[in-house]
N, C-alpha and C positions, 0 to 999 in steps of 0.2 A: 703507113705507120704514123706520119706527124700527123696524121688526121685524128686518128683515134687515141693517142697520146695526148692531142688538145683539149679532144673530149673527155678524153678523164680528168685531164687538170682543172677541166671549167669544174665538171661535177665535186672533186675534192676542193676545192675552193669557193663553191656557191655563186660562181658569175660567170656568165656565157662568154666574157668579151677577155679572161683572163689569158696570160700569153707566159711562154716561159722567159726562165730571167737568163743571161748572157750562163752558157755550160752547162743547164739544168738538160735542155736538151740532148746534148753531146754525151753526156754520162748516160740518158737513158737508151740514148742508140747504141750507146757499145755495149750493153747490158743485155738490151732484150735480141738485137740485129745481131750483132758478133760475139754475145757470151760470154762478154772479158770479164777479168776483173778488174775493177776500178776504184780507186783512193780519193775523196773528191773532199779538200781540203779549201772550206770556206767560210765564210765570217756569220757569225750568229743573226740567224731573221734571212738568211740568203734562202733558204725553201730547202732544204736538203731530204727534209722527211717527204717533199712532192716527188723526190727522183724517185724513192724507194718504191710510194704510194703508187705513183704514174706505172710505174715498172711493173710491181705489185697485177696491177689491171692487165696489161697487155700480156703478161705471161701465164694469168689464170684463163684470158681469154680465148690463149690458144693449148691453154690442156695440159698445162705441165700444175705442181704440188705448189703446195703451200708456201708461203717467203717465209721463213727465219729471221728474227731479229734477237739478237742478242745487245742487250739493254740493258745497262751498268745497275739502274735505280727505279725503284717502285714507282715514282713522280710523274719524273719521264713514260713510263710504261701505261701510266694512265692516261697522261696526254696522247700518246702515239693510238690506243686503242681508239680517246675520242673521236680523233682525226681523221682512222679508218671508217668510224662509222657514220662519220659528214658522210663518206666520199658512197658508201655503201659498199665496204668494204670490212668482211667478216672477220675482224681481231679478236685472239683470245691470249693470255696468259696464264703459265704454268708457273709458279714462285712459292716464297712460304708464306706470303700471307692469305691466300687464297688457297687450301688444301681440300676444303669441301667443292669441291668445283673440280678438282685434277680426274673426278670421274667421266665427269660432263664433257669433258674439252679433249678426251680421248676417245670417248666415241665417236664426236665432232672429225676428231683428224681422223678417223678410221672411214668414216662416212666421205672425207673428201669434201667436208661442209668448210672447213677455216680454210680463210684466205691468209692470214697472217696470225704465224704464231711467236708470241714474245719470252723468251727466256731471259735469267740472268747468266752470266758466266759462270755462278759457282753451281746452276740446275746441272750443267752440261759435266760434270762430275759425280752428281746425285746417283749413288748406288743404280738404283729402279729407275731413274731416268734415262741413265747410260743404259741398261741392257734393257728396257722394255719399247723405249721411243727411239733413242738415239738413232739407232742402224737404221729406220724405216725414213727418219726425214731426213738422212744423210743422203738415201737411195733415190726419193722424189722429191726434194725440197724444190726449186722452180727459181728460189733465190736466195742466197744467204747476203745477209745484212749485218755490220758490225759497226752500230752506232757508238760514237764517242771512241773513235780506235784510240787514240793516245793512250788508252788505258794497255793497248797492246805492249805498248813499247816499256820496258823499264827505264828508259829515259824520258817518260814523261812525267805530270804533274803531281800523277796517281799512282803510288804502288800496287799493282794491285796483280797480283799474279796468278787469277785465275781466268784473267782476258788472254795467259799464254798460251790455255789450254786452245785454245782458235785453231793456235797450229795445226795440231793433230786431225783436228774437225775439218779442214781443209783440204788436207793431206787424202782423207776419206770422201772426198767429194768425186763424184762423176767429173771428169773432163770437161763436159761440154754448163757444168752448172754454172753460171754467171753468179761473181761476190763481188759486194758492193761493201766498201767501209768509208766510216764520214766521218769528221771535225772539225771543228770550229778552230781547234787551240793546237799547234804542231809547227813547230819549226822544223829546220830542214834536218836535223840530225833525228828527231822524232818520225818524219818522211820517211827517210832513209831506211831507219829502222822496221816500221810498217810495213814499207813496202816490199822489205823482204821475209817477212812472214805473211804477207797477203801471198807471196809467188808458191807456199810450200806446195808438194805434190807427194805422191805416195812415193816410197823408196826408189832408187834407181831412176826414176822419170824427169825429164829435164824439170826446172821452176817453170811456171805461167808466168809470160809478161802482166805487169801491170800498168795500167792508165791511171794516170795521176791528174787531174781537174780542178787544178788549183786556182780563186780568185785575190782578186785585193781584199784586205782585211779593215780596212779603215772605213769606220759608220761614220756617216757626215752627220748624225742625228746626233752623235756625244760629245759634250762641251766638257772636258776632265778639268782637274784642277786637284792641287793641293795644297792642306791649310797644316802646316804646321803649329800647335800650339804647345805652351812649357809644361804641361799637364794634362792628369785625366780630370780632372774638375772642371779644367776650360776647355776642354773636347764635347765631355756631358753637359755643361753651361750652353756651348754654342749649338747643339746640337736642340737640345731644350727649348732654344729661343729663333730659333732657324727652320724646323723641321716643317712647323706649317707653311712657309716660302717655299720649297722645293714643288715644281709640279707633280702634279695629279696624285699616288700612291708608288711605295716605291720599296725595297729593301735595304735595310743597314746592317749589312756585313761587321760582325766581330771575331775576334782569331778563337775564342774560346769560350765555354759555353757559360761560366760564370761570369763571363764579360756581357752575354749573351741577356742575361738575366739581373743581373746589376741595371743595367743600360734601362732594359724595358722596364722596369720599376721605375727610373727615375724621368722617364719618357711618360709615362700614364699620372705619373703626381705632378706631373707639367700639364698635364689636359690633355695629351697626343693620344689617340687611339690608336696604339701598340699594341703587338702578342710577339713571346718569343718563338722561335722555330728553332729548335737543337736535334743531335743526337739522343737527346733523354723524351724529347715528344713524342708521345703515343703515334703509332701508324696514324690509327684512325683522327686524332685528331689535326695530323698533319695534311690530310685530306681537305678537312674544313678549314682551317688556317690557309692554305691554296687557294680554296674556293673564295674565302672573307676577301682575299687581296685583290683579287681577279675581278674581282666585284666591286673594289671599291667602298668596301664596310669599314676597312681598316685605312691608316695614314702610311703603313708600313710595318712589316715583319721583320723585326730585330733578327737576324739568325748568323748560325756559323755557315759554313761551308755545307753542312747538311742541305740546306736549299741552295740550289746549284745549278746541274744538269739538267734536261728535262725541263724544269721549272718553263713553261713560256707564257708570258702575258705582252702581247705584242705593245698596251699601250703603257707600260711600264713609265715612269717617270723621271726615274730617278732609283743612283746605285751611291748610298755613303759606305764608308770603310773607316770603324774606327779600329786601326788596327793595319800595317800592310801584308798582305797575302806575300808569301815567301818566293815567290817569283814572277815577272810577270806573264807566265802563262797560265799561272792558276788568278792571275789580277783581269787579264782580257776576258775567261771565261767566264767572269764573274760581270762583270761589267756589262758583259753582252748580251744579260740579260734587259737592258733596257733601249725603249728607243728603236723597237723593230719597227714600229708603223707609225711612230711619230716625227715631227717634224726639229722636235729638241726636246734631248733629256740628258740630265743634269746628273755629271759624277765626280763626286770629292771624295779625295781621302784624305784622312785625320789621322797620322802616323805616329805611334806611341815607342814612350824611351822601352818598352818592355817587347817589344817584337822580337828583337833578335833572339832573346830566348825563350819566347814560344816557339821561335823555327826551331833553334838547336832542340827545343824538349819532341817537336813531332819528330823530327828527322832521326835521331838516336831510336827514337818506337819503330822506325819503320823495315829497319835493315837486317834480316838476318843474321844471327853471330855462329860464325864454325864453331865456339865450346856447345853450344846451343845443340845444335845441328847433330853433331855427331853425340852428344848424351842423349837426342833422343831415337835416333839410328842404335845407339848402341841396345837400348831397355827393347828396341820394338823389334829387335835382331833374337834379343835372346828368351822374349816371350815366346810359346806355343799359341799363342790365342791371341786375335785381335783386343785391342786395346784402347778403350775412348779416351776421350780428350780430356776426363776428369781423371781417368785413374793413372795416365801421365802425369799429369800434375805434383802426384804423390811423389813419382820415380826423378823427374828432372826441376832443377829450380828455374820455370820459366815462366811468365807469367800469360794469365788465358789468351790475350788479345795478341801477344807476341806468338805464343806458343799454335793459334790458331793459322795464323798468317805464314810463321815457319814449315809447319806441315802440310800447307800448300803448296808453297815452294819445294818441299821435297813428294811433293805429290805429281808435281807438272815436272820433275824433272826426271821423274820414274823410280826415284828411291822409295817410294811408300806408296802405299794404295786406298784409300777410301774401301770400307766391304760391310759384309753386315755383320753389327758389333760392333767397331771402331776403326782405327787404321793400323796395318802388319808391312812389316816393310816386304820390298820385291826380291834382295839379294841383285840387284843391278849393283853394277858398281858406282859410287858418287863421290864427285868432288868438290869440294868448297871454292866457285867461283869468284874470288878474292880479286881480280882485275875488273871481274863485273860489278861488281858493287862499289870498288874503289871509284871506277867511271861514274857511276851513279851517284855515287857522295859530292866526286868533282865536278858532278854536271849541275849541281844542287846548289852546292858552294857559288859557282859562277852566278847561278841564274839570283841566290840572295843577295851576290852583288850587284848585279843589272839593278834590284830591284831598290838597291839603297843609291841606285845613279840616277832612277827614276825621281826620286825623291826631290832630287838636286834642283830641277828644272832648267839644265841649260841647255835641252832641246824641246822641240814641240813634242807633248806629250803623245799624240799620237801618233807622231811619227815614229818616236821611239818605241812604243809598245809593235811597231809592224816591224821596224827594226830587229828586235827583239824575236817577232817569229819569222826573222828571214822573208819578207815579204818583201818584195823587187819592187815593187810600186810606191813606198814611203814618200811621205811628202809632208809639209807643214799642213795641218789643220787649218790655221788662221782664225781659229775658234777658241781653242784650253786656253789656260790663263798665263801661259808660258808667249804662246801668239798674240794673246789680245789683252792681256792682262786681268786681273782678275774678277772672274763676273759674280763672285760671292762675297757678302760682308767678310770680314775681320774680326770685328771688333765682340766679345763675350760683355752683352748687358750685365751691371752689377747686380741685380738683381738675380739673374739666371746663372751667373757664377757663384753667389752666395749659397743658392737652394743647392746647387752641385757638390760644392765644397761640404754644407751639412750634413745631405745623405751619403757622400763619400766616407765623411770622418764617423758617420755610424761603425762600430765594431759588433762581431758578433754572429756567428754561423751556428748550429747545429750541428752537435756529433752523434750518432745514431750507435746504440750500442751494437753488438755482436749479440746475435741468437745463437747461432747454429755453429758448432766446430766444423771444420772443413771433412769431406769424406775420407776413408783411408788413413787416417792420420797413422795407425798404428805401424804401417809400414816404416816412416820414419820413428818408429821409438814413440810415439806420442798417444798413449793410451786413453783418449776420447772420442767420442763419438758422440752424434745427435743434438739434441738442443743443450744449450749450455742451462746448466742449473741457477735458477730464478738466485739462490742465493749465493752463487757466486759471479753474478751478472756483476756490472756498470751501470750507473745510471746514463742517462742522458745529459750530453756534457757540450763542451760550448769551444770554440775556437774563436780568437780574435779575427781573424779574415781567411779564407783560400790565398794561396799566395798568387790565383791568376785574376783578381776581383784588382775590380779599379782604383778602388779608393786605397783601401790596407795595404791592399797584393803588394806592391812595387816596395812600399816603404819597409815591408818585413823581409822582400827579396835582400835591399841595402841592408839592412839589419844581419842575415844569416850569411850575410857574402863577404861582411866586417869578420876583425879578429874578434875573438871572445871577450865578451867586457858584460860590465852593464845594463841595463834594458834602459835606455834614453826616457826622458820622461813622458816623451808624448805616448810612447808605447806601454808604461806604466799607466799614465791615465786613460788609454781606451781601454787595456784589463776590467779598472778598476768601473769603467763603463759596464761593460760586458755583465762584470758582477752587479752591478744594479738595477740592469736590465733583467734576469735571467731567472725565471719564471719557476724555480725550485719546491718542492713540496715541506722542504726545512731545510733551514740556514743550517750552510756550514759549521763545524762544530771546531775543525783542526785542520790546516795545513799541513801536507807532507808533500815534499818534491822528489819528482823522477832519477836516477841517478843520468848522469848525460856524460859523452867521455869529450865532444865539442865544444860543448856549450854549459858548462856548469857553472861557468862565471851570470850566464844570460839566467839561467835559470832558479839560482839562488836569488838572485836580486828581485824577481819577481816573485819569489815565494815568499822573502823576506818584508815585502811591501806589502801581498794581501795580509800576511799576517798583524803588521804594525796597522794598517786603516783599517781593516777589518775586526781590529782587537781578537785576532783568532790564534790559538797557541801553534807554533808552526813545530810541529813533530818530531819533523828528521826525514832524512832523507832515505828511499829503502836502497838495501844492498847491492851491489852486483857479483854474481858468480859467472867465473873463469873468465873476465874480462869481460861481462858483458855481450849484449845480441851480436851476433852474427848474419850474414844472406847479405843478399844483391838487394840495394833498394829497389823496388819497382819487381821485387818477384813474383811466383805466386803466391796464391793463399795459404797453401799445407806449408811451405818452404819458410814462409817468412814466419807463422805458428811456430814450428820446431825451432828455427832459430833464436827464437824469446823463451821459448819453455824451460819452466827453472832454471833462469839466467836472474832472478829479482826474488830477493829474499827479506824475511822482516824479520831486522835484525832486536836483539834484548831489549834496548832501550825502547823503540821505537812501539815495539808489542807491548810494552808497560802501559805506555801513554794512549795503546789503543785502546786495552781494557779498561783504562779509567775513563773513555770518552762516551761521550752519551749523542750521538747525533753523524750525519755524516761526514765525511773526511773529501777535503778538499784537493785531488789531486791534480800535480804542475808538471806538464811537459811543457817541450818548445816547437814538436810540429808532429803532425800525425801523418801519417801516410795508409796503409794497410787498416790500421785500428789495433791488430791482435798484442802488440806492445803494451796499449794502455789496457786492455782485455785482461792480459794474463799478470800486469801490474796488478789490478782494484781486484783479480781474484784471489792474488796472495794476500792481499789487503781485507779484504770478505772473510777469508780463511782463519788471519788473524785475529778477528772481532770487529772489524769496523760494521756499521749498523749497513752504511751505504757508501760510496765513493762516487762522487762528483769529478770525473775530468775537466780539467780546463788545459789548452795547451791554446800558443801564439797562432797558429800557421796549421793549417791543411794541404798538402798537395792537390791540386785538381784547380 
């Protein structure tokens, strides 16, 4: 068996002479020889996808079914097929971006032709996937693979709860079928937890032991370091004038995706050959931005966390971080993308006053709430008929991304079922696990404080980060800048802090009107439907900054986190920026401002200013009825609608001054979130007489 195990490794590898690394072995013996199942928890570039591959070979060559890989991300899932087919090894996947193909790749598994086939965790839920494939690669799968387990655990880095569905898929496995789950990123209470949903078995049946295959975590190939600077101007300054110093090509991590794209603008008017990589880039283009980097076309991929997993270019160069990741398990996984076959590559982080609440703003999105929970238990209780995820929307105020994620969790807990049509619930009994998520919050908490000790430097950086995942072997680097002191400049050229500081204090975003009313609305009282009519639209309207953008962001965050006063003047003169920038088909004609029940001191003062420089008659301000909007920020679309609908009225005076105006009306809020507020303002506004309405508000959420 090590004979032919070798030979597969040469073949998946391309070299006769290649040999396994310390465990690669050991994991594949007890897989294919004993049938265990195995957890083999080790540092990124360690070969983990050869145990699967190697396994993969020896088990199709003695006549057992296809390996299963369940595989978080599209990325990864391309890389993993390339890999098989070095080795000559028949990979296919079944996902949603590939659905013209789902025919092809089922006659394949019917024919006994795929050697490996890759799913995500949320196919193994798929209506038609569950009843037409499931049962059959449960009965002959040969090997189930669970790349990136952390994703298992809810104490890992990723909420992600349709890696719990595993359980079950376990639970349904033959006795003698060998599972193999891998990662790079797990401490021991993430261990812990893994490894007892790797043991599950079908009811009554003792658990399977598991073998655990853990190595050291520490790359000799990463020099880490951190550059703390007073600002985002001399973050993007240094980066600017630094970036071509870093070896070979590399990726620059930011926490969010308008930091994402701020960055790479001001990276490419620097001469850096940059592209951003977010959640809002095309599949397909994410594809070729992979390929550009891999290649060498590019200096580096600005990106969030979307490029991550998966991702591997062994000759990586280099990992910046403007921004720190909210713990350091999700900082190691990132990081380890560089430096698997070099002999040094270079990782700084550049830590912003604004981190801590990009964590608090992800972590508040991630967690399930019992009001939540049970309103929409209740609607899918007392419908006759399944129910999609839009026409919930109407019945509960929860918004899609939240709401989609919440009925997964009641989906893997057996409260509700996926079917065709939408989701109906099961009549199980369910209860709001409020110590589990309490854990989860507390394990979160702990781990943002590791990560602001990280910061600190008064341990070796590497040791601390293995520290951190429970790794027995920690030791000083005598490399990061903590051991050796620091191997990167300091100092931001005045020249490249000036050009930072300019583009920074640019103001100025784009607000996209509202087309469409939300479906259903009629359920809530709200008598619309379809496209919103041309002449009671909004025009196209302008925000001074997102509040998650580098330059504005922060100083408008200070601003809305003050008591109400004022608008400070620098904030008055990027306004009045914004206004002379701002590409209108006709000048304003009249001011009129938002009514605000926080900020009406912020908001007058800035309506009162365009109108005194702009010499534009300032109106008045419209009404509010029964105290103004209602809803949960951050709801959905129909909820947050209803909540503003006829709540803003145009009151006597104000309607005078609109019949007398001859041009558009300039309307002032302080921060937009949803949009349908400033929507169903400029439509009372429209209704009134005004010709057009122009939004202008400070602050975007995003």
């Amino acid at each position: 068996m090590r004979t032919q195990a070798q030979q597969a490794l040469a073949t998946l590898v391309g070299r006769p002479e290649a040999d396994f690394r310390d465990g690669q072995y050991e994991a594949i013996e007890a897989l294919v020889d004993r049938r265990e199942r195995v957890l083999v928890v080790q540092r990124t570039g360690w070969g983990k996808s050869a145990v699967y591959f190697v396994a993969t070979a020896l088990r199709r060559a003695a006549g057992a079914g296809p390996t299963v890989i369940v595989s978080p991300l599209l990325a990864l899932m391309r890389d993993q097929i390339a890999a098989a087919q070095r080795a000559g090894i028949n990979a296919v996947t079944i996902n949603s971006a590939n659905a013209e193909e789902w025919a092809a790749v089922r006659e394949q598994l019917a024919a006994d032709a795929v050697d490996v086939l890759l799913v995500s965790p949320e196919r193994l839920n798929n209506p038609r996937f569950r009843a037409e494939q499931l049962p059959d690669l449960a009965a002959r799968c040969g090997l189930l693979v669970v790349d990136e387990a952390h994703c298992i655990s809810d104490w890992g880095h990723d909420f992600r709860p349709d890696y719990r569905r595993i359980r079950t898929m376990l639970a349904g496995l033959p006795s003698d079928t060998p599972v193999l789950a891998t990662t790079a990123t797990a401490n021991e209470r993430v261990v812990t937890d893994v490894v007892e949903q790797l043991a599950a078995t079908a009811e009554g049946a003792d658990p399977r032991q598991v073998t655990t295959v853990r190595g050291p975590l520490a790359r000799s190939s990463l020099r880490l370091g951190v550059l703390d600077l007073p600002g985002a101007a001399q973050r993007v300054g240094w980066l600017a004038a630094h970036l071509g110093d870093l070896p070979g090509s590399g990726i620059v991590y930011t926490l969010t995706v308008s930091a994402a794209e701020d960055l790479t603008e001001a990276l490419r008017a620097a001469g850096h050959e940059v592209r951003a990589y977010t959640g809002r880039t095309d599949p397909a283009d994410r594809s070729e931005l992979e390929a550009a980097l891999r290649d060498n076309q590019v200096k580096a991929l600005v990106a969030t966390s979307a490029l991550g997993m998966g991702f591997d270019k062994p000759d990586l160069g280099f990992v910046v971080h403007l921004g720190a990741p909210s713990s350091p398990v999700a900082y190691y996984q990132q990081v380890g993308r560089a430096g698997r076959a070099t002999d040094r590559a270079d990782v700084l982080l550049l830590p912003g006053a604004e981190d801590k609440d990009i964590w608090a703003y992800f972590a508040s999105a991630a967690m399930p709430r019992q009001v939540q929970a049970d309103a929409v238990l209740d609607e899918l209780g007392r419908s006759e008929r399944p129910l999609s995820t839009m026409a919930l929307e109407t019945l509960v105020d929860v918004r899609r991304t939240r709401l989609e994620l919440l009925l997964k969790v009641l989906d893997v807990d057996g409260a509700v079922e996926r079917v065709q049509g939408g989701w109906r619930a099961t009549g199980r009994p369910w209860a709001y696990d409020a110590q589990r998520y309490e854990r989860v919050a507390q394990a979160r908490d702990r781990e943002q404080g590791l990560m602001v000790e990280y910061l600190t430097g008064e341990q070796c950086r590497m040791e601390f980060l293995q520290r951190a995942l429970d790794d027995a072997t920690a030791a000083p680097c005598g490399r990061c800048d903590v051991c050796a002191g620091p191997w990167y400049p300091t100092e931001v050229p005045d020249e490249a802090l000036q050009r930072a500081t300019g583009r920074l204090a640019r103001a100025g975003v784009p607000v996209e009107p509202r087309a469409q009313w939300p479906s259903g609305m009629a359920r809530l009282g709200v008598e619309v439907k379809g496209k919103i009519a041309p002449a009671e639209q909004m025009d196209r309207g302008r925000v001074v900054a997102r509040l998650s953008d580098l330059g504005w962001g922060q100083r408008l965050r200070e601003v809305f986190n003050a008591d109400d006063d004022a608008a400070p003047a620098a904030l008055l003169g990027a306004v009045v920026q914004v206004l002379a920038d701002w590409d209108w088909a006709q000048r304003p004609a009249g001011v009129v401002a938002m009514p605000s029940r926080a900020r009406p001191k912020l908001i007058a003062s800035v309506a009162e200013h365009i109108s005194a420089r702009g010499r534009l008659p300032f109106l008045g301000t419209l009404d509010l009825v029964d105290g103004g909007p209602t809803g949960e920020a951050g709801g959905n679309s129909a909820f947050r609608l209803a909540g503003v609908w006829q709540r803003f009225t145009v009151g006597p005076q104000l309607g005078e001054h609109l019949a007398e105006l001859h041009g558009p009306v300039l309307l002032v809020d302080d921060l937009v979130d949803s949009r349908w507020t400033l929507t169903v303002a400029a439509r009372e506004l429209r209704l009134a007489g005004a010709d057009a309405v122009l939004p202008l508000a400070l602050a975007a959420q995003g």
